[in-house]
C-alpha atoms as an extended CHARMM CRD file, in Angstrom:
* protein
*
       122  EXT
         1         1  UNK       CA              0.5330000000       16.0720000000      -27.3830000000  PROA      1               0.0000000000
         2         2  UNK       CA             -0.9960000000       13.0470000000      -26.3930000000  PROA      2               0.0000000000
         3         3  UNK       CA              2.8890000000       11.4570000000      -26.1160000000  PROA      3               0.0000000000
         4         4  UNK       CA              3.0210000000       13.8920000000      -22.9830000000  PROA      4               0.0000000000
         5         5  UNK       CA             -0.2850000000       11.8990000000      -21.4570000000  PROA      5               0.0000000000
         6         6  UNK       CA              1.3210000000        8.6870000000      -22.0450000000  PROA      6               0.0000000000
         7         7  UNK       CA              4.0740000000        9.5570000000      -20.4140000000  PROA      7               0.0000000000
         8         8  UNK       CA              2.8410000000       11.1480000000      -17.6240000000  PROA      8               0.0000000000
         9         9  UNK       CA              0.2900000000        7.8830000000      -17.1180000000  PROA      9               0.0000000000
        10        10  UNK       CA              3.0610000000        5.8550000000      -16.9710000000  PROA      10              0.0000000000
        11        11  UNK       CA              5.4150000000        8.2810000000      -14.7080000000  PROA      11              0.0000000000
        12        12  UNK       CA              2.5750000000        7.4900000000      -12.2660000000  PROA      12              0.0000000000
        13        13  UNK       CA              1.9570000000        4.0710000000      -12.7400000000  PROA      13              0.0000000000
        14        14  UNK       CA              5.5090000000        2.3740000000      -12.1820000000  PROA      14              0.0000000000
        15        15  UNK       CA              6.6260000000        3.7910000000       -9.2320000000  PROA      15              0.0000000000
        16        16  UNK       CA              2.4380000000        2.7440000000       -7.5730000000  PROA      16              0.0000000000
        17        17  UNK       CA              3.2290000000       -0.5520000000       -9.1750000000  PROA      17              0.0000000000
        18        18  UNK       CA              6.9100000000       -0.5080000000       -7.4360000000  PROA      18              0.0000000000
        19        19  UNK       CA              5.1460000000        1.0470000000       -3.8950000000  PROA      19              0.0000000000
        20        20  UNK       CA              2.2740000000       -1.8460000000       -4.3830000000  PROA      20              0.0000000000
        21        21  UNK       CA              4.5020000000       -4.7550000000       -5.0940000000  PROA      21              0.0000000000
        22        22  UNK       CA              7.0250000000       -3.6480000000       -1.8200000000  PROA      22              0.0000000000
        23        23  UNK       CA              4.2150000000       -2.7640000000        0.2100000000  PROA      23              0.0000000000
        24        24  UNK       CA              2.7150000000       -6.2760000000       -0.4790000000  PROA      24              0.0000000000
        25        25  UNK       CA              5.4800000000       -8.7170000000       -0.4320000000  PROA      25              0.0000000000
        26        26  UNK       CA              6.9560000000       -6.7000000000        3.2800000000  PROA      26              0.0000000000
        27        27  UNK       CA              3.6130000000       -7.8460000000        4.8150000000  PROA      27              0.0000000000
        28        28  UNK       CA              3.2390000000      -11.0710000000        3.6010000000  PROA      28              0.0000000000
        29        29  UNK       CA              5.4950000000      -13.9940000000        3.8360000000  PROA      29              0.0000000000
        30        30  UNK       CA              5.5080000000      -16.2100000000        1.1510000000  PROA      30              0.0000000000
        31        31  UNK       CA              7.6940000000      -17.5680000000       -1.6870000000  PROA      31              0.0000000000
        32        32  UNK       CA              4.7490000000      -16.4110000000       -4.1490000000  PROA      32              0.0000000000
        33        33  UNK       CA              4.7000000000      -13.0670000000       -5.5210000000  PROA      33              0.0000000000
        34        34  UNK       CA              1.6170000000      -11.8340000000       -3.8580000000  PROA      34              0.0000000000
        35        35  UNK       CA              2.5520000000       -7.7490000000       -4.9630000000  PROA      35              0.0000000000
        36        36  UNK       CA              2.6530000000       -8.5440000000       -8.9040000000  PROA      36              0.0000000000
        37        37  UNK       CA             -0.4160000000      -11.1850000000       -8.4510000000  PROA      37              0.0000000000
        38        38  UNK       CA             -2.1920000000       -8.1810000000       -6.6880000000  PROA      38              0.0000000000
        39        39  UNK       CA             -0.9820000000       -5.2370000000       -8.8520000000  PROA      39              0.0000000000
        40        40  UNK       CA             -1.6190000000       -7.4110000000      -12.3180000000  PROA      40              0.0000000000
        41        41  UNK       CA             -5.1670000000       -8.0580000000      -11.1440000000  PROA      41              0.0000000000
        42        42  UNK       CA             -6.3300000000       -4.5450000000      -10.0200000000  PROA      42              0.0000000000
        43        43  UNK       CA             -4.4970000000       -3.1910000000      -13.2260000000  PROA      43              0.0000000000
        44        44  UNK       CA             -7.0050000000       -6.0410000000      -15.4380000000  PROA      44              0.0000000000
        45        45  UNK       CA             -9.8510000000       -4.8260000000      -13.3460000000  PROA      45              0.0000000000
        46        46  UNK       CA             -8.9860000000       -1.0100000000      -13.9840000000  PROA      46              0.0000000000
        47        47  UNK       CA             -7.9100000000       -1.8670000000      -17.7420000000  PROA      47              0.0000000000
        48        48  UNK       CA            -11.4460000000       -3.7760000000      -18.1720000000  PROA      48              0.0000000000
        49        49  UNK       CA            -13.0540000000       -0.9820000000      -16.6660000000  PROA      49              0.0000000000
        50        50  UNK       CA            -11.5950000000        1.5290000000      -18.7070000000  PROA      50              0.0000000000
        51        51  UNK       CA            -12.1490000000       -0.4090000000      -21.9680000000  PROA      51              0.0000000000
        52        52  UNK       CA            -15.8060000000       -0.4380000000      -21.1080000000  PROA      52              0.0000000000
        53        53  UNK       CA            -15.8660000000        3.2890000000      -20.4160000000  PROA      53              0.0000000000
        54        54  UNK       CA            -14.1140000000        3.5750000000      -23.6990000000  PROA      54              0.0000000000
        55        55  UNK       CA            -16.6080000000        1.2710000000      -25.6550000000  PROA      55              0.0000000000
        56        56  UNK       CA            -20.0500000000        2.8550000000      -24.3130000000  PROA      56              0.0000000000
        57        57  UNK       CA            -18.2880000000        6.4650000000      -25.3830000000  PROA      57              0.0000000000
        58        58  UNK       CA            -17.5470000000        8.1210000000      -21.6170000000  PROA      58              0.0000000000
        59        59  UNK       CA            -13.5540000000        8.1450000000      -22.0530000000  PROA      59              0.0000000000
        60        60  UNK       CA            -11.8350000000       10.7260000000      -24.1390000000  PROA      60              0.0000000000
        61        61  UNK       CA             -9.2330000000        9.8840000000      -26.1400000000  PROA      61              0.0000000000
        62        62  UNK       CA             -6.5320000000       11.8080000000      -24.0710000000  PROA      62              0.0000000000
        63        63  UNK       CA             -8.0790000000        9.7530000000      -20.6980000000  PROA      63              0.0000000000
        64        64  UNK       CA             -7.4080000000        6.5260000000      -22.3010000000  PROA      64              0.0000000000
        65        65  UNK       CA             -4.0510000000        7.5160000000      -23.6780000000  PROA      65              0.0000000000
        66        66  UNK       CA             -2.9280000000        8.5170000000      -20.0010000000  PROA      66              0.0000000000
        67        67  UNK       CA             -4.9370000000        6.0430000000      -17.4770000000  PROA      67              0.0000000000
        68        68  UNK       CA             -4.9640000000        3.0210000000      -20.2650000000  PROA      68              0.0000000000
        69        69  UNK       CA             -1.7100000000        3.3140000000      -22.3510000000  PROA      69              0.0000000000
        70        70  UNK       CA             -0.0080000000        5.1070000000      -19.9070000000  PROA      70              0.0000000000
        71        71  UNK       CA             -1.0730000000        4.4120000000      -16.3170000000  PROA      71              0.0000000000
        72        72  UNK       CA             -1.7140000000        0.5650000000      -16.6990000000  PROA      72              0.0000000000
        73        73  UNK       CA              0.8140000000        0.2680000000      -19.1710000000  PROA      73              0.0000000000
        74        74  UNK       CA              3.6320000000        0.8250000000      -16.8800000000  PROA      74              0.0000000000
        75        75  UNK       CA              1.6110000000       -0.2440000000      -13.7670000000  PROA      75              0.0000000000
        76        76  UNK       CA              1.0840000000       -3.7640000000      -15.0180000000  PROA      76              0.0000000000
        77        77  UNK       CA              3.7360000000       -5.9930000000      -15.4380000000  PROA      77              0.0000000000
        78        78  UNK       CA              4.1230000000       -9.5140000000      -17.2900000000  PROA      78              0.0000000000
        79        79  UNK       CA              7.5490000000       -9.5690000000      -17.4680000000  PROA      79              0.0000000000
        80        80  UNK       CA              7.6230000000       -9.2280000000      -13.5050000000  PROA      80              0.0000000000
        81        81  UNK       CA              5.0420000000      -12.0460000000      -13.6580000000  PROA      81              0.0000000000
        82        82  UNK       CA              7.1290000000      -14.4070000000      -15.8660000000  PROA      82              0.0000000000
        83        83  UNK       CA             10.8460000000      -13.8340000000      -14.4420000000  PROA      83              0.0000000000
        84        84  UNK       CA              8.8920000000      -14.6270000000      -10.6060000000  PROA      84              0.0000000000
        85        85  UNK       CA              7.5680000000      -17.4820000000      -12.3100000000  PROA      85              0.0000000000
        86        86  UNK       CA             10.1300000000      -19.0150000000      -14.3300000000  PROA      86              0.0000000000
        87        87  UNK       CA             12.1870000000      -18.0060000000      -10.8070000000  PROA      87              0.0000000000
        88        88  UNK       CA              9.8710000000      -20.6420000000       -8.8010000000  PROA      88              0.0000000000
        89        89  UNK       CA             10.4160000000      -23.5430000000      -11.2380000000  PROA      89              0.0000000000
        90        90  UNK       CA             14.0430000000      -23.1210000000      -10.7560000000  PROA      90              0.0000000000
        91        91  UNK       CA             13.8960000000      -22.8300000000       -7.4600000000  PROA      91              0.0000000000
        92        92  UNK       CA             12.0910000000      -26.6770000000       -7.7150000000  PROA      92              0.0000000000
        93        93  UNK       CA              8.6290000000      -25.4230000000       -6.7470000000  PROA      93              0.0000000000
        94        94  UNK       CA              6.8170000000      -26.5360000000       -9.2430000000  PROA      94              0.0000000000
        95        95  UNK       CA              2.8220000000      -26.5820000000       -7.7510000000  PROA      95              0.0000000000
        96        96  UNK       CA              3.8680000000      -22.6720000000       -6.6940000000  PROA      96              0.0000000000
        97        97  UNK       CA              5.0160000000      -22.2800000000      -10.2520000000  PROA      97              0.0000000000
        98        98  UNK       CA              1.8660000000      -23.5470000000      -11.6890000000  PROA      98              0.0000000000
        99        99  UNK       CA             -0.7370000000      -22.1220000000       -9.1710000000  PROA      99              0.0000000000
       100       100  UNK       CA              1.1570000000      -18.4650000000      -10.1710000000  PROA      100             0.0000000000
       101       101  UNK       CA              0.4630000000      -19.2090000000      -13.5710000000  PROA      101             0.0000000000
       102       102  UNK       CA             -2.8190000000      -20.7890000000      -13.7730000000  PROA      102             0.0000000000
       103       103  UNK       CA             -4.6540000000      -17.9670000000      -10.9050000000  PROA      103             0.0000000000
       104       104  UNK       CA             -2.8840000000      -15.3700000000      -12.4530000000  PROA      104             0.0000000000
       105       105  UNK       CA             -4.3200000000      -15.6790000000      -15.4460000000  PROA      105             0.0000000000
       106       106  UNK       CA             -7.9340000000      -17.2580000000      -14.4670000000  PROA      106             0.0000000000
       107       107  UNK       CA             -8.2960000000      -14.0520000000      -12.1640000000  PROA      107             0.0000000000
       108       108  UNK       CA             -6.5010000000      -11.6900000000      -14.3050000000  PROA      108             0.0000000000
       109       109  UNK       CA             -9.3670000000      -12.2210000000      -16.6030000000  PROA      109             0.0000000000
       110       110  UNK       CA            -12.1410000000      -12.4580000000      -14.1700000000  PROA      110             0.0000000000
       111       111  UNK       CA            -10.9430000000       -8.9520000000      -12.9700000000  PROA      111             0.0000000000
       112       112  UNK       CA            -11.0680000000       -7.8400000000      -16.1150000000  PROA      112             0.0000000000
       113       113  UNK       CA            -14.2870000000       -8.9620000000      -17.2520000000  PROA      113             0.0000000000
       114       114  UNK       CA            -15.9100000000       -7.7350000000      -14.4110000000  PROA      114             0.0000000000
       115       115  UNK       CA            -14.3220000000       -4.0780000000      -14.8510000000  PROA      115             0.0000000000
       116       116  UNK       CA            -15.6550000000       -4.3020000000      -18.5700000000  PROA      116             0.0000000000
       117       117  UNK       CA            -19.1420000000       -5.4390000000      -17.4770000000  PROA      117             0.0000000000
       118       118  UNK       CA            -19.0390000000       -2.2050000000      -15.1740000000  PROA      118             0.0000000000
       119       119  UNK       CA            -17.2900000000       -0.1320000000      -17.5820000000  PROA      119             0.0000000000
       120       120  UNK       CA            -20.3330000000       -0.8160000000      -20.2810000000  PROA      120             0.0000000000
       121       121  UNK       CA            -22.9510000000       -0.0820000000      -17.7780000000  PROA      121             0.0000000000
       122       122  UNK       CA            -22.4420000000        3.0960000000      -16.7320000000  PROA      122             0.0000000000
């Protein structure tokens, strides 16, 4: 049963992160991938969040199957995050390349601290 919760998590979660990422990159112009840097953070913030819920005992097990596994599992998306990129390095912009990279991950953590740190209080 808790297959169908995973699924159903993630039948919702890649078609926001799809809506997200197009709703993003239409609005801004720029040759960095603002939508995945945005969706990737907010799904470390909600994944952080959720882990702390988990942790301090106020998730159920089918909730973290569907929001966690499910949900951020297909709403999140590194392989997005590497093909854009590996895309910018071939492309010769190397400091874009880098800055991707390097925020990405710096605030992809951050975000996800921070969620934790809320998850535990509640």
């Amino acid at each position: 049963m808790i297959y169908l919760f995973v699924a159903l998590g993630g039948f919702v979660g890649a078609p926001s992160r799809y809506l997200i990422d197009r709703a993003v990159n239409n609005r801004v112009e720029s040759d960095l991938p603002w939508g995945t840097f945005l969706v990737n953070i907010s799904g470390s913030f909600v994944l952080g969040l959720l882990t702390g819920l988990s942790l301090s005992n106020h998730l159920s097990s089918v909730a973290k199957a569907l929001l966690g596994t499910g949900f951020c599992g297909a709403y999140t998306t590194f392989s997005t995050f590497t093909f854009e990129t590996v895309r910018l390095v071939e492309v010769g912009q190397y400091l874009e390349a880098t800055l991707n990279a390097a925020v990405s991950l710096v605030v992809g953590l951050v975000g996800a601290s921070v969620g934790f740190a809320i998850g535990l209080a509640v």
